[in-house]
N, CA, C and O atoms as a GROMACS GRO file, in nm:
protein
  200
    1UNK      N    1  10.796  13.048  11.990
    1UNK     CA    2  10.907  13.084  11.904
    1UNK      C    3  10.991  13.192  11.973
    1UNK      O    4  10.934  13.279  12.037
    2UNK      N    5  11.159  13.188  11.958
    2UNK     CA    6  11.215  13.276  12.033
    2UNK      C    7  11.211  13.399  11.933
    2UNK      O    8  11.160  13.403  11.820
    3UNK      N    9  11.279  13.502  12.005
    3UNK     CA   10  11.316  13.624  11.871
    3UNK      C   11  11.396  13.656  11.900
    3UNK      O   12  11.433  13.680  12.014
    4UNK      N   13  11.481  13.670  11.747
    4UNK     CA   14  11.624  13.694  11.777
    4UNK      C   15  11.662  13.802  11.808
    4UNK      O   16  11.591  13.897  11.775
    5UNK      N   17  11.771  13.824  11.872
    5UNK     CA   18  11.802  13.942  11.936
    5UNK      C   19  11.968  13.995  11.870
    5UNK      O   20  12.072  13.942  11.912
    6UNK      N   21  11.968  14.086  11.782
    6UNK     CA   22  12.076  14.120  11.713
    6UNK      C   23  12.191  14.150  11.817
    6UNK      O   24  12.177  14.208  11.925
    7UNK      N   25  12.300  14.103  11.766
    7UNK     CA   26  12.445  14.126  11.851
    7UNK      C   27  12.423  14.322  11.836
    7UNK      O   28  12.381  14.389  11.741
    8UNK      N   29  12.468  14.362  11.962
    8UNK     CA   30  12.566  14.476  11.964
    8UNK      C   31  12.655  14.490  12.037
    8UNK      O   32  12.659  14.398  12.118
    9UNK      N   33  12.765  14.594  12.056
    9UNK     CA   34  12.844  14.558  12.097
    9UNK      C   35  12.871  14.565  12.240
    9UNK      O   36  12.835  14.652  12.320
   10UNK      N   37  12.933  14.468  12.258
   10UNK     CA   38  12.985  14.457  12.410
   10UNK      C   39  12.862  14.360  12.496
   10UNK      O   40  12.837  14.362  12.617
   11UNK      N   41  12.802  14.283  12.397
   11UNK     CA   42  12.695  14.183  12.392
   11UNK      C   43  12.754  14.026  12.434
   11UNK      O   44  12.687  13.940  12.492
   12UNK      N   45  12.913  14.008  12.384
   12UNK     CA   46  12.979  13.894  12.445
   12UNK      C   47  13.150  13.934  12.423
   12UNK      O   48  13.198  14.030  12.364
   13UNK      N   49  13.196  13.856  12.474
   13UNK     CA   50  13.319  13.836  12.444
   13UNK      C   51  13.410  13.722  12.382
   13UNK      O   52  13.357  13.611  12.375
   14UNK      N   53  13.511  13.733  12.347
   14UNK     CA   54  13.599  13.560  12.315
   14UNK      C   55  13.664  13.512  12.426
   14UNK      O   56  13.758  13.574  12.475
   15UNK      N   57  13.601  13.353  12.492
   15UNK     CA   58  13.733  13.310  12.591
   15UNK      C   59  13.853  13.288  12.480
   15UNK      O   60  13.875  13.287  12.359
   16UNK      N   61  13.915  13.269  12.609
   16UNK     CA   62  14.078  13.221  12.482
   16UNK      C   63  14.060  13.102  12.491
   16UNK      O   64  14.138  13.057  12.576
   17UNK      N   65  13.977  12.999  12.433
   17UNK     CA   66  13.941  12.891  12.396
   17UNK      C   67  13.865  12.933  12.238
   17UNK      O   68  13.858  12.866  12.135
   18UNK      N   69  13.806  13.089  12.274
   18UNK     CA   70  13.766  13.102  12.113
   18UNK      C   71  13.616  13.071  12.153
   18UNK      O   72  13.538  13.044  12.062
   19UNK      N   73  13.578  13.074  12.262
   19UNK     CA   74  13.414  13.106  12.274
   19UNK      C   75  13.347  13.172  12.271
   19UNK      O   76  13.388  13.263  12.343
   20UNK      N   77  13.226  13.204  12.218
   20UNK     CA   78  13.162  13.350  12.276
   20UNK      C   79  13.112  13.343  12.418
   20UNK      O   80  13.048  13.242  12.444
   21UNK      N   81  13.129  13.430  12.515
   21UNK     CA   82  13.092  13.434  12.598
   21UNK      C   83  13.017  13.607  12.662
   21UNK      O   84  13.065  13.714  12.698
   22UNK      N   85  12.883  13.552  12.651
   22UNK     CA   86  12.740  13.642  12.672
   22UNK      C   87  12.787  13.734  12.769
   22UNK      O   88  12.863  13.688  12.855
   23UNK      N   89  12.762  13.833  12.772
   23UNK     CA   90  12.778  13.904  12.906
   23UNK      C   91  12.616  13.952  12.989
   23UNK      O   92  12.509  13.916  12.939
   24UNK      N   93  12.622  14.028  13.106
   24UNK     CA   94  12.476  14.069  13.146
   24UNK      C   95  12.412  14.156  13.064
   24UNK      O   96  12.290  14.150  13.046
   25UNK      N   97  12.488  14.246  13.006
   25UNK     CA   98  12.402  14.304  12.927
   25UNK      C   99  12.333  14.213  12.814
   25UNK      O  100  12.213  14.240  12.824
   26UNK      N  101  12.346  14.138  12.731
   26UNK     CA  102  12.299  14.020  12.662
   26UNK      C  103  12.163  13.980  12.703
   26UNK      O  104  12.051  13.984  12.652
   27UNK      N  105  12.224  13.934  12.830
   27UNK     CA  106  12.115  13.846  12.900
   27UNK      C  107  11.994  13.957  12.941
   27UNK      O  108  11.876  13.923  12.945
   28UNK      N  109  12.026  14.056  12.964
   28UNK     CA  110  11.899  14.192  13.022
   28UNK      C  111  11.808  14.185  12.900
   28UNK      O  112  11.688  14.158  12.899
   29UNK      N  113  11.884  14.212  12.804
   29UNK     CA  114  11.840  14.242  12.673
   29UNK      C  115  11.732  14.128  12.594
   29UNK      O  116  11.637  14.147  12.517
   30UNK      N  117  11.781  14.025  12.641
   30UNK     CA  118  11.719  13.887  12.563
   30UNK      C  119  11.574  13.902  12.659
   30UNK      O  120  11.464  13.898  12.604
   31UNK      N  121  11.590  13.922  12.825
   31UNK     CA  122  11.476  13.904  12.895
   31UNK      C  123  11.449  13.794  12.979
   31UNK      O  124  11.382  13.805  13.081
   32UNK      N  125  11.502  13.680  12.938
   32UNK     CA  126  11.485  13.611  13.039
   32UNK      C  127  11.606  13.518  13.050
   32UNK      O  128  11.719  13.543  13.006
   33UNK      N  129  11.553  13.362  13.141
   33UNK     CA  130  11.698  13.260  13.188
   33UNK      C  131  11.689  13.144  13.106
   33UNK      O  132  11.592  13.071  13.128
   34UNK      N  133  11.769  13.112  13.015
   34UNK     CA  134  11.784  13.012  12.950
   34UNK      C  135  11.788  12.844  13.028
   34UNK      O  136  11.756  12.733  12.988
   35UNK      N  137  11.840  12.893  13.144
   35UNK     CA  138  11.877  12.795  13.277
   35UNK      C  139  11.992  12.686  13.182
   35UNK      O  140  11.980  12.564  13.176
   36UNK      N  141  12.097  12.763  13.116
   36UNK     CA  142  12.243  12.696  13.085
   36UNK      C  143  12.334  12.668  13.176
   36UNK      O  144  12.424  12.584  13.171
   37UNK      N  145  12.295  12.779  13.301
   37UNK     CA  146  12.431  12.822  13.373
   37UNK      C  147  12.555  12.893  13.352
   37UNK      O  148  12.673  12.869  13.378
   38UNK      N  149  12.482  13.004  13.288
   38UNK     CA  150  12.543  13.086  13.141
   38UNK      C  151  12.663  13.210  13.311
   38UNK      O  152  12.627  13.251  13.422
   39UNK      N  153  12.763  13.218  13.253
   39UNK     CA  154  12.876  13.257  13.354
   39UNK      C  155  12.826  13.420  13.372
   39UNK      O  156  12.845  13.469  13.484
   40UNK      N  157  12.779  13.485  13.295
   40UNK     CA  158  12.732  13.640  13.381
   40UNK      C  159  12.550  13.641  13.391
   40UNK      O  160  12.486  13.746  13.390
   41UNK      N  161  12.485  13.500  13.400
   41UNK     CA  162  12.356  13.512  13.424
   41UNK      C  163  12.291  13.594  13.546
   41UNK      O  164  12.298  13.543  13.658
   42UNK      N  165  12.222  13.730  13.527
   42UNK     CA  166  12.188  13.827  13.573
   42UNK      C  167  12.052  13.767  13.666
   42UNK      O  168  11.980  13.842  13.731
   43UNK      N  169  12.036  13.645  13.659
   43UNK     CA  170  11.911  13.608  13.714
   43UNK      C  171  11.948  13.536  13.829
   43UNK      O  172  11.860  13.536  13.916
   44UNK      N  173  12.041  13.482  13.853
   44UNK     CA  174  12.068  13.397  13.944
   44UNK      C  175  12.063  13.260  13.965
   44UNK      O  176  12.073  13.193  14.068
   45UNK      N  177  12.046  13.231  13.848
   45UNK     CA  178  11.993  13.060  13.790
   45UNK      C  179  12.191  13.006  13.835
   45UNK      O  180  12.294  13.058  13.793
   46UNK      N  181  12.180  12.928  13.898
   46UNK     CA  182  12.271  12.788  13.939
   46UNK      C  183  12.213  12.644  13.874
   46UNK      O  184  12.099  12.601  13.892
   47UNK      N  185  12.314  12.584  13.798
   47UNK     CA  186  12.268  12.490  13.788
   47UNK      C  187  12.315  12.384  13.845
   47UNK      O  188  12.273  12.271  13.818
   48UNK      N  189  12.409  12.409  13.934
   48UNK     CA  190  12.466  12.306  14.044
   48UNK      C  191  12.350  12.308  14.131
   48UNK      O  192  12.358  12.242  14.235
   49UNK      N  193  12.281  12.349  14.115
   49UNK     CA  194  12.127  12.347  14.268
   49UNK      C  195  12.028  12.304  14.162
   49UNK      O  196  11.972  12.208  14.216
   50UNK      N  197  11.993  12.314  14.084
   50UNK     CA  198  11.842  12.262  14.018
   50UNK      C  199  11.840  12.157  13.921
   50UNK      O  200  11.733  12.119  13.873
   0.00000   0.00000   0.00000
């Protein structure tokens, strides 16, 4: 089971498409790699390679 990890701020942003988009701090915070290919993934996960 995951655990949720409450927004604070400066946790994502809006593209101007109106997305949220995660930043590294997010990702530090959560702990690990989802392996999405998430655009500030602090881990180094590519998913054009795996």
């Amino acid at each position: 089971m995951k655990k949720i990890i409450p927004d604070q701020e400066g946790d994502f942003y809006l593209s101007p498409e109106g997305y949220r988009v995660f930043t590294e701090q997010y990702h530090l915070r959560r702990g690990y790699c989802c392996k999405s290919g998430c655009r500030h993934c602090p881990y180094g996960y590519d998913k054009n390679k795996d």
